[in-house]
N, C-alpha and C positions, 0 to 999 in steps of 0.2 A: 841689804839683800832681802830681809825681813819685810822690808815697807816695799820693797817691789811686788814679793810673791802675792803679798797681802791684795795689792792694788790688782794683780794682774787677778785673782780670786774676785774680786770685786765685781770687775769687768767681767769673767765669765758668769757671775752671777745674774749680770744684768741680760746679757745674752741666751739665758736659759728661758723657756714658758714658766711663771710662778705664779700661781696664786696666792691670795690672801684669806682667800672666801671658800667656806669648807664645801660650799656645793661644788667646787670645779674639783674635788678629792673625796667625792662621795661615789662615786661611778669610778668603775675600773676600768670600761672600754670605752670612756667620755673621750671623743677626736673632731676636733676644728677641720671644717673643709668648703672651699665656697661652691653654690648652685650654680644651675646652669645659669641665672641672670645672674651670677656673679655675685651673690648676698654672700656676705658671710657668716657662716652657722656653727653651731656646735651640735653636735650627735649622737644619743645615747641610748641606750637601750633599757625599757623600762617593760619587765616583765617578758611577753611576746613581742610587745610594740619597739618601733625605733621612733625616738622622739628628736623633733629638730627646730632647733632654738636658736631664733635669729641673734642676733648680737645688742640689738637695738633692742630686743623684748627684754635679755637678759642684765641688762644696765637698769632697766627702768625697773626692773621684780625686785631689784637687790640697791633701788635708788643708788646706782654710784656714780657718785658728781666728777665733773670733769679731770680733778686734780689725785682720784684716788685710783691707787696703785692698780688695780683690776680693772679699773677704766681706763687707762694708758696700755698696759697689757692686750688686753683686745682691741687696741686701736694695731697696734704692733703686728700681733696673729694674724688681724685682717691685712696689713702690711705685706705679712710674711707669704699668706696665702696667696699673692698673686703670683710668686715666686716656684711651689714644690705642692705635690699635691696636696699634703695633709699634714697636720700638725696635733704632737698630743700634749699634754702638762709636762712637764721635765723635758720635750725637745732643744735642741739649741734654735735660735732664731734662724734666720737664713741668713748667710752673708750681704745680701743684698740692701737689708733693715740694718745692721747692724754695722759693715765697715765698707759699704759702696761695692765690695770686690763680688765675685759671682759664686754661686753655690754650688756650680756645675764646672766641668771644665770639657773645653774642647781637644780634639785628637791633633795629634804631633802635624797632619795631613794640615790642615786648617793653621796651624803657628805658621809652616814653610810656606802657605800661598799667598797668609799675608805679608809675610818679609819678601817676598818676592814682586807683590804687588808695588811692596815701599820701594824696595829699590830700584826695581824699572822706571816707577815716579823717576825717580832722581834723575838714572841717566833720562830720560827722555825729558827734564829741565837742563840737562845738562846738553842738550842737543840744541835745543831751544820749542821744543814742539810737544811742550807736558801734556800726559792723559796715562787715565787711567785704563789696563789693560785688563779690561772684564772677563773674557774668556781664559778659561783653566787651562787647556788643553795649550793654546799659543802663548798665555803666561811659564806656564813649564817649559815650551820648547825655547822659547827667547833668552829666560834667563839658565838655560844650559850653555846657548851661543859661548865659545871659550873668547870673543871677542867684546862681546857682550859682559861678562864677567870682570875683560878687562877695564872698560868702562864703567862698572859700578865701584874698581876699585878709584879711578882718576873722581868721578862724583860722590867721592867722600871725603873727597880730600880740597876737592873745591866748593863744596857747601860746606865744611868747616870755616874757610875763608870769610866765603858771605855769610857766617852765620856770627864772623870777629874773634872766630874762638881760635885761627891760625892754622896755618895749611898743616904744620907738622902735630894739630890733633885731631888727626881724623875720629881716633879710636870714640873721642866724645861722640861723632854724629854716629857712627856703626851704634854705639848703646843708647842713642838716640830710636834710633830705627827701629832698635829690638825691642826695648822699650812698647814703643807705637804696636810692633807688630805682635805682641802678647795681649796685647788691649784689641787691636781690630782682629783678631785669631776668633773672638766671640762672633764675631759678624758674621765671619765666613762661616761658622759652623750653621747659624741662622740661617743663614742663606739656603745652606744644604736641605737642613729643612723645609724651609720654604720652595724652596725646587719638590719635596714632598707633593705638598700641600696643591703643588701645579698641576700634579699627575691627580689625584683627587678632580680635581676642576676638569681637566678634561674628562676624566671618564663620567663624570656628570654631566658635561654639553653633550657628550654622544647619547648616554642613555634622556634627556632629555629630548632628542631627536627621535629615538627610540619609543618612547611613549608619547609623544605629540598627537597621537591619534586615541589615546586612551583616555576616553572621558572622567572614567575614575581617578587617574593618576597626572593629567595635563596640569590643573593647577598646582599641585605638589611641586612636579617636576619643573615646572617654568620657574618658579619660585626661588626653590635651592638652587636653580642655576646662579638666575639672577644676586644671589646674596653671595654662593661662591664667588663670581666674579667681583662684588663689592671686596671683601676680605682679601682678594686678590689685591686691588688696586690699595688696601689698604699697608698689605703690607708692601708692594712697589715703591710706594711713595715713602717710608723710613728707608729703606735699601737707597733709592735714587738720593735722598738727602743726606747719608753719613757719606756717599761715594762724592755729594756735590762738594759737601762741608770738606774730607780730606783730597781733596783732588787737586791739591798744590801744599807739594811736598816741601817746601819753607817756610810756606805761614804755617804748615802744621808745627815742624821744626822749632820757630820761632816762640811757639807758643804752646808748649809741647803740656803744659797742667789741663789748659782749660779745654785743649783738642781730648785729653785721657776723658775729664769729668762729661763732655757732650758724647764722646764713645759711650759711657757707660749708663747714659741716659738711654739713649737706642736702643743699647743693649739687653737694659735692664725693660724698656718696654715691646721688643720685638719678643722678648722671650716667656713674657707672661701671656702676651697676645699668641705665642705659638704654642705653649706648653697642652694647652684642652686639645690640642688638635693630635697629640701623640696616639691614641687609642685610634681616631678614625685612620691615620696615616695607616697603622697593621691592620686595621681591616681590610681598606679600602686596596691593598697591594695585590690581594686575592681574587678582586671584582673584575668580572667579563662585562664587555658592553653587550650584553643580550637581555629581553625579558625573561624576569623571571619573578617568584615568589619573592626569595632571598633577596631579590635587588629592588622591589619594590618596597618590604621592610627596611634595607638601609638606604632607601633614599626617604623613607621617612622619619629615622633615626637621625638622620644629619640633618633634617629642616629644626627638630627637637632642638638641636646642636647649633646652625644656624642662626637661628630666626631672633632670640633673644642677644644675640651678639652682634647682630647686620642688621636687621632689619629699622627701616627709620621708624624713633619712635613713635611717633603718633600712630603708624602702621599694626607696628607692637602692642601698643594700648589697645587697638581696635581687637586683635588676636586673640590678646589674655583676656577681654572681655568677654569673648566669642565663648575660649573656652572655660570659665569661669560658670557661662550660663549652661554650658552641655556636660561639665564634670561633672564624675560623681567622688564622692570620698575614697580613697584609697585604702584596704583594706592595710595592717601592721602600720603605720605608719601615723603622727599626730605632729603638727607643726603647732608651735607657741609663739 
């Protein structure tokens, strides 16, 4: 029992933010967060000033070679931080770096629609005409059907069969399924968000529309359209590929490890790919499609937001050259 707790001590230790190096326990408000190009930084405040210290400067000031403790650590952090906003010394890691499983969890809403999506799979393999049912609204009312119901219990009991495990275990494929459907519960909740992020995109094609005649603000405007729409298709296209991947409820079944390890791949990169987007989502729920001052500032706050995440690189370079030549130094603030 002794050599368990010890072990099990160990492993949380390893799971913790630790340094070695007295500068990351010299600052009391020192906290890891990445920028808007997604560098990963450290934060502190010196004096008036906030001081912000790439990760890559901070390796090379403190020479730490590949294999030392504080150089693995901030490989970690930068890990961690695609995951949750911010991180300080003494944190736990994110579950995400540390045991595959997720840091967040989704609502009860999201468990039921994906067991329900799993089981309609079934019967509709069981009919012989499998797909999957996208809509929320017709996936609820189908599998209320008491007919319907009866049928998902006959498709448990005959994917047992084909699955060799014998008609009288069904009980295996149901915790099969639930299984499955605790792991795709992540998606669906993504998804929810992303349904967000679509109401965003439109009220930027409108206001787009909107100021098409405004010579100050046309280029702006055309621009974040155009990138919302990219981010758009970018996140379609993991959506369309986890529903392509499980959209035959046997091979999932059949191969039920490495269908969980490709969920949580998706998973794990829909959700860092959505996470920046939570702050514009509560603004942007407030936004009227009309001119105005307010919506001129946040359509230049989301190109901010944008530009360095959508935009093709080379476009990008051209940008940060631009404004490179037209910045001027930012008052409280020193980057190392």
């Amino acid at each position: 029992m002794a050599v368990e707790e010890k072990a099990k001590d160990v492993k949380e230790l390893e799971d913790e933010i630790v340094f070695e190096h007295k500068f990351f326990t010299s600052f009391e408000d020192l906290y890891f967060r990445l920028t808007d190009s997604m560098e990963p930084v450290a934060v502190l405040k010196l004096a008036t000033n906030e001081a912000i210290l790439a990760f890559e400067g901070i390796k090379r000031e403190f020479n730490l070679k590949s294999d030392a403790h504080d150089f693995r650590m901030l490989d970690k952090v930068a890990e961690g931080l695609q995951f949750v906003r911010g991180l300080r010394p003494g944190d736990k890691l994110p579950k995400e770096v540390t045991s595959r499983e997720a840091s967040w969890e989704p609502q009860d809403r999201h468990r039921r629609i994906a067991y329900q999506r799993l089981t309609m799979q079934l019967v509709t393999w069981l009919t012989g005409n499998e797909h999957v049912i996208s809509n929320v609204s017709e996936l609820a009312q189908v599998a209320d059907d008491p007919q319907v119901k009866k049928n998902v219990q006959l498709a448990f009991t005959e994917a047992a069969e084909e699955l060799g495990l014998g008609r009288e275990n069904r009980d295996e494929v149901v915790r099969y399924i639930e299984t499955l459907a605790k792991e795709l519960a992540y998606i669906e909740a993504l998804r929810d968000t992303f349904g967000e992020v679509i109401k965003i995109d439109e009220k930027l094609q409108g206001l787009r529309r909107i100021y098409g005649a405004d010579r100050s603000m046309i280029e702006t405007s055309d621009q974040v359209a155009r990138l919302s729409q990219r981010a758009l298709k970018l996140f379609q296209d993991y959506f369309d590929q986890v529903d392509a991947q499980t959209g035959e409820i046997l091979a999932m079944l059949k191969n039920i490890e490495n269908q969980i390890g490709y969920i949580r791949e998706v998973r794990d990169a829909l959700h860092c790919r959505l996470l920046p987007w939570e702050d514009f989502i509560q603004v942007w729920k407030t936004v009227f499609i009309v001119r105005s001052d307010e919506n001129t500032n946040r359509i230049r706050d989301i190109y901010q937001f944008l530009a360095p995440r959508y935009m093709q690189f080379n476009d990008w370079v051209l940008v940060g050259q631009r404004g490179m030549q037209k910045s001027k130094p930012l008052g409280g603030q020193m980057r190392w």
